[in-house]
C-alpha positions as a Markdown table, in Angstrom:
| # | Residue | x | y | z |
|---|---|---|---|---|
| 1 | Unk | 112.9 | 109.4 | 115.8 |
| 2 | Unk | 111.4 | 107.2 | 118.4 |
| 3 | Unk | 112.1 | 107.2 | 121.6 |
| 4 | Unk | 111.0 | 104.3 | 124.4 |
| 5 | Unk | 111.0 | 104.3 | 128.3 |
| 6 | Unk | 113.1 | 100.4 | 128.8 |
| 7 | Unk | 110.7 | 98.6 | 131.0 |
| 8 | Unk | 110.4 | 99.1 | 134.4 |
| 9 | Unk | 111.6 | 102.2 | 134.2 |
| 10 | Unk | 110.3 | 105.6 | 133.4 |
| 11 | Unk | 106.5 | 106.0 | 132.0 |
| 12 | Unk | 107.0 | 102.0 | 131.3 |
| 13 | Unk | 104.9 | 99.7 | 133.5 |
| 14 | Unk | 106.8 | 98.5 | 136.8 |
| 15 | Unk | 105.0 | 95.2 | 137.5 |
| 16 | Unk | 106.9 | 94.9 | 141.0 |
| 17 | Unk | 106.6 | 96.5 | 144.7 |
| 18 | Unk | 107.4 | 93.7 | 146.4 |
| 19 | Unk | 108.3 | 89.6 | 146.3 |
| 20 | Unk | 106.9 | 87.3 | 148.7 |
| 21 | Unk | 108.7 | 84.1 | 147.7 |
| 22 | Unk | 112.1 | 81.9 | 148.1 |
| 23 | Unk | 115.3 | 83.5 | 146.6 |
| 24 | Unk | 115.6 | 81.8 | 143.4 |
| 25 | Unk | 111.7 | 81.6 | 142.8 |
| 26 | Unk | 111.9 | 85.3 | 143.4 |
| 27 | Unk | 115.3 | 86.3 | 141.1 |
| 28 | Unk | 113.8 | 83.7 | 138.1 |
| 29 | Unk | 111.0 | 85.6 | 138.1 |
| 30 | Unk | 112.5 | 89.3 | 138.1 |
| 31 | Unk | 115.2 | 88.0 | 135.5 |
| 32 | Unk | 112.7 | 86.8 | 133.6 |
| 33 | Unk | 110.3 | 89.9 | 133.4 |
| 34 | Unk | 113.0 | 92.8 | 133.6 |
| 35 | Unk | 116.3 | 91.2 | 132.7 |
| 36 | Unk | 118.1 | 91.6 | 129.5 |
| 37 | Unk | 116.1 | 88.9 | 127.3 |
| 38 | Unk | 113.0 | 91.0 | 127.9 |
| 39 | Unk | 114.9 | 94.3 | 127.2 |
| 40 | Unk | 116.1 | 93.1 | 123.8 |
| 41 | Unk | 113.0 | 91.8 | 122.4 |
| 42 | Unk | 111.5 | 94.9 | 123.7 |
| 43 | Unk | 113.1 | 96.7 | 120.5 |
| 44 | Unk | 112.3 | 94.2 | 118.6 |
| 45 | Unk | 108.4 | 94.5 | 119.2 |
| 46 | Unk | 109.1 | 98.8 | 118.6 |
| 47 | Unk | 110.8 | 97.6 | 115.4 |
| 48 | Unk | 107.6 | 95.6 | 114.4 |
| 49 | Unk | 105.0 | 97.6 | 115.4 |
| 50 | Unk | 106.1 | 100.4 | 113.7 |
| 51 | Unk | 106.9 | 98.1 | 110.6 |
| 52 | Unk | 110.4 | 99.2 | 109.2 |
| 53 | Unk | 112.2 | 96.3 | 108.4 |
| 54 | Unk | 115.5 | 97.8 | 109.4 |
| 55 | Unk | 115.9 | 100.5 | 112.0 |
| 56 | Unk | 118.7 | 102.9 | 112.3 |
| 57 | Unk | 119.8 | 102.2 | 116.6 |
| 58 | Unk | 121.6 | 104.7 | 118.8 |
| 59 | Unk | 121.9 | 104.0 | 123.0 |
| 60 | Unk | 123.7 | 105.8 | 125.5 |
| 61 | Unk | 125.3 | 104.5 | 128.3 |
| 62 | Unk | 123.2 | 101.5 | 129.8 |
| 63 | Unk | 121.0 | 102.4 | 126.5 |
| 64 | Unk | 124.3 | 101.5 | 124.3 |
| 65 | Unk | 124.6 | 98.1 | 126.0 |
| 66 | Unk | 121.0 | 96.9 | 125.4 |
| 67 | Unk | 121.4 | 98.5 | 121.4 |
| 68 | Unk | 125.0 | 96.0 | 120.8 |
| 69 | Unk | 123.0 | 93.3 | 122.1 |
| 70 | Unk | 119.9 | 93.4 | 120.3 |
| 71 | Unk | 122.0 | 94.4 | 117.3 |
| 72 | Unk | 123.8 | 90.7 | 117.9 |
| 73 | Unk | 120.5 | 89.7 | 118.3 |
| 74 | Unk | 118.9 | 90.4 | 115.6 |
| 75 | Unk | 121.4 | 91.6 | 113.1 |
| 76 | Unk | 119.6 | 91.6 | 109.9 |
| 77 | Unk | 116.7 | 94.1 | 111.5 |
| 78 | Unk | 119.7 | 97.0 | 112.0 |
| 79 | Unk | 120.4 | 99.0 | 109.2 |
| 80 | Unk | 123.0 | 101.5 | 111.6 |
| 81 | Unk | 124.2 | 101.3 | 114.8 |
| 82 | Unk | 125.5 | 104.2 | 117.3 |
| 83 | Unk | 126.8 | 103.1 | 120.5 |
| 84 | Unk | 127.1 | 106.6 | 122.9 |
| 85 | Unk | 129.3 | 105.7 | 125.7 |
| 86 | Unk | 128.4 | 102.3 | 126.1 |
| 87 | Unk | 128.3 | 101.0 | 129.8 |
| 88 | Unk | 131.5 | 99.0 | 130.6 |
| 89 | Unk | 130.0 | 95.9 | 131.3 |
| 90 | Unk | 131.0 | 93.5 | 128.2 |
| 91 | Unk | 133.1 | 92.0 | 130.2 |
| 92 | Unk | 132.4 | 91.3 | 134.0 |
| 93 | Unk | 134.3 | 91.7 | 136.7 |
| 94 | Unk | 136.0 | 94.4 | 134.6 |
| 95 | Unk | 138.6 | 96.0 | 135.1 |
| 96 | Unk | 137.6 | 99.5 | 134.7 |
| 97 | Unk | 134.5 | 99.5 | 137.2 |
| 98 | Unk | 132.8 | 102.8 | 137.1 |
| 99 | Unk | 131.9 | 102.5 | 141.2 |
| 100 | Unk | 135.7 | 101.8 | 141.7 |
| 101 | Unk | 136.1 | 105.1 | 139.3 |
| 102 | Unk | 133.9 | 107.0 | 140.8 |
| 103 | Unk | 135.3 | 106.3 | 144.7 |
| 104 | Unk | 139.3 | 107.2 | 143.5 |
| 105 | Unk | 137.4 | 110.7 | 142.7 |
| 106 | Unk | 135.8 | 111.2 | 145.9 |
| 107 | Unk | 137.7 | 113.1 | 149.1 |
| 108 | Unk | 138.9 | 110.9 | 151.6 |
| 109 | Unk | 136.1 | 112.5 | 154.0 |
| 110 | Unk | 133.4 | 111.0 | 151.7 |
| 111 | Unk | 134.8 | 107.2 | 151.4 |
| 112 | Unk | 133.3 | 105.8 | 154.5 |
| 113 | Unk | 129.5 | 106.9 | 153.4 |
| 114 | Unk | 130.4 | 105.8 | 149.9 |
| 115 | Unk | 131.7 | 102.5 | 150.8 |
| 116 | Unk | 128.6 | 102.3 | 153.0 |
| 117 | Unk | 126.1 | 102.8 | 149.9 |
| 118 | Unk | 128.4 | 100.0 | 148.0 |
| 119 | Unk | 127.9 | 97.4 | 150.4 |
| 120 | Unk | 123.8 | 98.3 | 150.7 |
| 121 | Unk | 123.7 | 98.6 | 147.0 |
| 122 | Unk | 125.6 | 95.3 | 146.2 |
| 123 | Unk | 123.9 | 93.5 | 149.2 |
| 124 | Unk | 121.9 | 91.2 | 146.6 |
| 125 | Unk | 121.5 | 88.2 | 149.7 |
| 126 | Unk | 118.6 | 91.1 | 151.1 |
| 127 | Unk | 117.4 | 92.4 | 147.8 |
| 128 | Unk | 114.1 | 90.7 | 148.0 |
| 129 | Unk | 113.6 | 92.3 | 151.0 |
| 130 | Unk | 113.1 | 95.9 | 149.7 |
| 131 | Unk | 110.2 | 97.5 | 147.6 |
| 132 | Unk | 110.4 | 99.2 | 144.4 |
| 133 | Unk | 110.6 | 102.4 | 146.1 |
| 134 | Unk | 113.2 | 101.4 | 148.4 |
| 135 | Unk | 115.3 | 100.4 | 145.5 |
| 136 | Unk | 114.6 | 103.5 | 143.6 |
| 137 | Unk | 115.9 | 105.5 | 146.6 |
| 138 | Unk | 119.0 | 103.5 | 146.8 |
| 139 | Unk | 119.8 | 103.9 | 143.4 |
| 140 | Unk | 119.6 | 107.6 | 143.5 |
| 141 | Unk | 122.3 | 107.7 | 146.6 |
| 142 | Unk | 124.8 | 107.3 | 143.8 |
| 143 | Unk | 123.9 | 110.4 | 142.2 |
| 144 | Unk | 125.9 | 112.6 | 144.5 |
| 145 | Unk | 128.9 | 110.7 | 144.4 |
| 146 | Unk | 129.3 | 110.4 | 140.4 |
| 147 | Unk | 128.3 | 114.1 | 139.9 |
| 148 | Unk | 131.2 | 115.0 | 142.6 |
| 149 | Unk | 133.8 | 112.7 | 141.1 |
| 150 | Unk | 132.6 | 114.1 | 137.1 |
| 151 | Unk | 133.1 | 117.6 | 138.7 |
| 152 | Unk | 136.3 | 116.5 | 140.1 |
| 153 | Unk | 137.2 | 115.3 | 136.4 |
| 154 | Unk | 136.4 | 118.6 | 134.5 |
| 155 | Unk | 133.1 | 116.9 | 133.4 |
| 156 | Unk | 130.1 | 118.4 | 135.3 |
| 157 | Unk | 126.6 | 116.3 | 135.1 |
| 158 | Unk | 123.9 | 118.3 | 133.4 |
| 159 | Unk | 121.0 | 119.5 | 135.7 |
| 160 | Unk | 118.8 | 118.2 | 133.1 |
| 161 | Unk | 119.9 | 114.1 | 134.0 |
| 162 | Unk | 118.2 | 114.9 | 137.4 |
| 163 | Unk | 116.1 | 111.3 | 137.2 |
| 164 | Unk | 112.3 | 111.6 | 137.3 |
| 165 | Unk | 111.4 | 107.9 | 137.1 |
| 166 | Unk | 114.1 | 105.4 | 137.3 |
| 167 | Unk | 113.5 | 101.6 | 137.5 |
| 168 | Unk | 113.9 | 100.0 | 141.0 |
| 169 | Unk | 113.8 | 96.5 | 140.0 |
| 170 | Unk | 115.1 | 96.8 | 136.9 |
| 171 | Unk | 118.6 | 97.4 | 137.2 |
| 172 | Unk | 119.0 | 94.4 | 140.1 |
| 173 | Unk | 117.0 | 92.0 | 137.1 |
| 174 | Unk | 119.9 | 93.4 | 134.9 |
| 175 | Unk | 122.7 | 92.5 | 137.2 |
| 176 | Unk | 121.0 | 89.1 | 137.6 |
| 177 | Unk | 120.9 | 88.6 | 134.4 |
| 178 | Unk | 124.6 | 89.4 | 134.1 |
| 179 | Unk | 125.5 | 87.6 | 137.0 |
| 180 | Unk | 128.8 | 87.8 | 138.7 |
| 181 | Unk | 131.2 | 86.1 | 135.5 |
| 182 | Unk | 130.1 | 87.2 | 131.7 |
| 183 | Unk | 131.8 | 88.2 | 128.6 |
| 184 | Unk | 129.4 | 89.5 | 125.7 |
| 185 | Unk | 132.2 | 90.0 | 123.1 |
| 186 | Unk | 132.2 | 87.3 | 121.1 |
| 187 | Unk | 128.1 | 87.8 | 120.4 |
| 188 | Unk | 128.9 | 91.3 | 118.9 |
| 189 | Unk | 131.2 | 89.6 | 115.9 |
| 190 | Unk | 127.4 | 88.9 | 114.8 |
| 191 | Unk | 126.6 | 92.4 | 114.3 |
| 192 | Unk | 126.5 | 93.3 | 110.6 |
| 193 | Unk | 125.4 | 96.8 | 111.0 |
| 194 | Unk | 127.7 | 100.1 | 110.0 |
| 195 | Unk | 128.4 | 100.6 | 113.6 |
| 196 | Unk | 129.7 | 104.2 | 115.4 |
| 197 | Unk | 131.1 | 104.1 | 119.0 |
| 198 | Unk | 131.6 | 107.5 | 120.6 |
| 199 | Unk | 133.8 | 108.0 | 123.8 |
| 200 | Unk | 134.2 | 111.4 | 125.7 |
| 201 | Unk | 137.6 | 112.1 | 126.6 |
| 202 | Unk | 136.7 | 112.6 | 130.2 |
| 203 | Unk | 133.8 | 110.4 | 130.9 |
| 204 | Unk | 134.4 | 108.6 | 134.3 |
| 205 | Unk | 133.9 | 105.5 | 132.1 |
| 206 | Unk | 137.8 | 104.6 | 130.4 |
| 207 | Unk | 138.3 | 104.8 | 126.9 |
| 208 | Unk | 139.7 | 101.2 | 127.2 |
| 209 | Unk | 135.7 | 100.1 | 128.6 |
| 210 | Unk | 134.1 | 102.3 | 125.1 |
| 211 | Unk | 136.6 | 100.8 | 122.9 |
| 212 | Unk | 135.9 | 97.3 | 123.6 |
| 213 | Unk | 132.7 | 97.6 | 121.9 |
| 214 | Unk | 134.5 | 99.0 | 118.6 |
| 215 | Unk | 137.4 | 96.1 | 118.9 |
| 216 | Unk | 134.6 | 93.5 | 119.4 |
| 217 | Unk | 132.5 | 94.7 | 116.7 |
| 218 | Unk | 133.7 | 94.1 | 112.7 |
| 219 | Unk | 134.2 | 97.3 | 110.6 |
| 220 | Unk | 133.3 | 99.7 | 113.5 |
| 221 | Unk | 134.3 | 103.1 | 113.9 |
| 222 | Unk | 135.9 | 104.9 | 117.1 |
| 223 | Unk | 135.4 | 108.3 | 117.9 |
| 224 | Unk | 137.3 | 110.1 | 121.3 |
| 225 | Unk | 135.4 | 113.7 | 122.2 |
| 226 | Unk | 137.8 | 115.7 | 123.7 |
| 227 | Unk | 136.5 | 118.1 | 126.5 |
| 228 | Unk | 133.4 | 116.4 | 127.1 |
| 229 | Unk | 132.2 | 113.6 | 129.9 |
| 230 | Unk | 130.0 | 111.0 | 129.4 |
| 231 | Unk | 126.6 | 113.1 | 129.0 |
| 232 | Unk | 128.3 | 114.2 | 125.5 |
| 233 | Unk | 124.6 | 115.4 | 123.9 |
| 234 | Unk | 124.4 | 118.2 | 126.2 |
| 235 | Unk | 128.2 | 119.0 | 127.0 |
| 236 | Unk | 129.3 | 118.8 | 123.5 |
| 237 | Unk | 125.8 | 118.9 | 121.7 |
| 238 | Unk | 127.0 | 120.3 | 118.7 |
| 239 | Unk | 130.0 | 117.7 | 118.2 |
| 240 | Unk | 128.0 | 114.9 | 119.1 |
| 241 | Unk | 125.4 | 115.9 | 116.5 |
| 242 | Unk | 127.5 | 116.5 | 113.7 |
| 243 | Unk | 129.7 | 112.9 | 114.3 |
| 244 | Unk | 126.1 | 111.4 | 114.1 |
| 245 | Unk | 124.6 | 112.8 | 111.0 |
| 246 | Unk | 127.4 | 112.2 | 109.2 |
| 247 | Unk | 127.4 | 108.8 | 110.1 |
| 248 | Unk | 124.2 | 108.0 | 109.4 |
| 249 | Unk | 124.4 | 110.1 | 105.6 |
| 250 | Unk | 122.6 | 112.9 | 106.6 |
């Protein structure tokens, strides 16, 4: 099993603090270094230098996003393909946003501050004028929030998703890269790969957001964990391991 830090995050190299130049110079150049292109071929140099021509894929969440793509991408180098609660962003706007989730979750005493961190968090006319740790620190502001609204939910977060070194600039490349209007589904109908999609029954996340992954990719499979959230490997480890070796034959 390998395992890789996506980059700009985690032990991965961070090549930003801050940008000095005009807007679009200044997104062109985050896109281009931490967006999703360079996420995607990112598994596709692991792939290489370890030399398997086909590699066996699994993502979670964000993780499960950047697998279905690179899995369109490249669909001849996946040999299986396990999508773990893949983020709900196929299709944007979406209907099933997870900050829109999260807020109907919250008490009504905690929706000014949380509309608040919103608007600072989706303020992306100022971005350029933060630093990587400034964006770190805003990022972890939602952490609160989703672990009330999963309590709230029957799903408590794990203590062990506590973040130790999330990506500042990373995620605002990936909503560039998104942009404001996108629909990835049709790409997926290139995926050729045995695919698994797994969905816990009370992940903040709707089933409808998971299963659009399964309905846009041919042959795959659909799986709905009952009593478990969207951090399904440590809620419902034993499950979640079972459904996956049996997939994958072993």
């Amino acid at each position: 099993f390998h395992y890789y830090d996506q980059r700009g995050t985690g032990g991965s190299t961070k090549p930003f603090d801050r940008f000095e130049g005009g807007f679009m110079e200044n997104m062109r150049r985050l896109e281009g270094t931490l967006g999703l292109g360079a996420q995607i071929a990112d598994i596709e140099r692991i792939r290489r230098i370890l030399g398997i021509e086909k590699i066996d894929v699994i993502g979670h969440s964000f993780g499960g996003y950047i697998a279905a793509l690179y899995a369109a991408e490249f669909p001849g180098q996946v040999g299986k393909l396990i999508l773990a609660a893949p983020a709900d962003v196929l299709v944007l706007p979406n209907e099933n946003d997870l900050f829109e989730s999260v807020g109907a979750l919250l008490p009504a005493d905690r929706q000014a501050a949380y509309k608040d961190f919103r608007d600072r968090y989706f303020d992306f006319g100022s971005v350029f004028d933060k630093s990587e740790a400034e964006l770190v620190a805003l990022s972890a502001e939602i952490i609160p929030y989703y672990a009330e609204a999963a309590a709230a939910k029957g799903a408590p977060v794990p203590e062990i998703y506590a973040p130790s070194q999330p990506g500042g600039w990373m995620p605002m490349a990936v909503f560039f890269s998104m942009g404001g209007k996108s629909d990835f589904r049709a790409p997926l109908a290139h995926i050729t790969a045995p695919t698994l999609v797994i969905h816990g029954a009370d992940d903040l996340q709707t089933e409808a957001g998971s299963r659009s992954y399964a309905d846009a990719i041919p042959g795959a499979k659909f799986v709905v964990m009952p009593e478990t959230g969207h951090f399904m490997f440590h809620q419902n480890a034993g499950t979640t391991a079972e459904l996956i070796s049996d997939f994958l034959g072993r």
